[in-house]
C-alpha positions in Angstrom: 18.1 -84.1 -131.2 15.9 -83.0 -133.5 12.5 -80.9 -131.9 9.3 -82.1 -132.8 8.3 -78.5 -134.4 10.9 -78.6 -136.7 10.0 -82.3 -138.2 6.5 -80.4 -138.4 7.9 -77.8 -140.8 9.5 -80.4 -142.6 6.6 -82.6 -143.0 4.4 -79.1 -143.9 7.2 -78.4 -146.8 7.4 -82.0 -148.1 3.7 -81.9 -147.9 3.4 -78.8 -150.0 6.0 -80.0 -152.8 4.0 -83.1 -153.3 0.9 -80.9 -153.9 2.7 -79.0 -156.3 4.2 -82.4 -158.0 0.7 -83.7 -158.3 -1.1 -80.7 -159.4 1.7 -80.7 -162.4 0.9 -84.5 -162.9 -2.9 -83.7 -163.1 -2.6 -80.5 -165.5 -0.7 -82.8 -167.8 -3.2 -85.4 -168.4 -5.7 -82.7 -168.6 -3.3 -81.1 -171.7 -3.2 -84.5 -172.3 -7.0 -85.0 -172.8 -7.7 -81.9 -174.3 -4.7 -81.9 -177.1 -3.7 -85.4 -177.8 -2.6 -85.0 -181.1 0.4 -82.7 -180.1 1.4 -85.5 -177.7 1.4 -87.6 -180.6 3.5 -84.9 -182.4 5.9 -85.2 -179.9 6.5 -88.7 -180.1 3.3 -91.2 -178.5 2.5 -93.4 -181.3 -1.1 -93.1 -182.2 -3.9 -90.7 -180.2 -4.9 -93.9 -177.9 -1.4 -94.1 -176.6 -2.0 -90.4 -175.5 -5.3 -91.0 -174.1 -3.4 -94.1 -171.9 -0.8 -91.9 -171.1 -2.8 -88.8 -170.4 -5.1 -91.1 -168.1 -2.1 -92.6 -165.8 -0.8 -89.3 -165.3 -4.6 -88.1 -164.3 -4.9 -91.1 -161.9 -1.7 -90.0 -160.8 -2.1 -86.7 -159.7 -5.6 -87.7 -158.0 -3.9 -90.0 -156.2 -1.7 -87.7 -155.0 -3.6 -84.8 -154.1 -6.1 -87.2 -151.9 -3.0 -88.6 -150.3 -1.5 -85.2 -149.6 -5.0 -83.8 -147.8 -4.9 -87.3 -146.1 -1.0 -87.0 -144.7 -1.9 -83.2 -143.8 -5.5 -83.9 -142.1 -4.2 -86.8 -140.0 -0.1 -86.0 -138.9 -0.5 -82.4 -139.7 -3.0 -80.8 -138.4 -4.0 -83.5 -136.1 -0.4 -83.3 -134.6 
């Protein structure tokens, strides 16, 4: 059987690779925002497909870090 202080760890690495995935998702909507034309270089179709684009991903990463404090804050910490 599995202890409960190694599910901890677990749960405390898992939690810290999401924060990193959704700190990458919100610096790329910010490049996003900031230089849309070179996302239209690299293949979006016009600079309000990049603004779409760069707005999901921004959405995305917010959404992320909130849920990452919230899974920390409540089976984390209050473990």
């Amino acid at each position: 059987m599995v202890s409960s202080e190694t599910l901890r760890r677990g749960a405390r690495v898992a939690v810290i690779l999401a924060g990193f995935v959704a700190g990458f998702l919100l610096m790329a909507g910010l490049y996003g925002f900031v230089f849309p034309e070179r996302l239209v270089e690299r293949g979006l179709g016009s600079v309000s497909t990049a603004y779409l684009v760069s707005a999901v991903l921004l959405v995305t990463g917010a959404a992320g870090m909130y849920l990452q404090r919230y899974v920390t804050r409540r089976f984390i910490d209050g473990a």
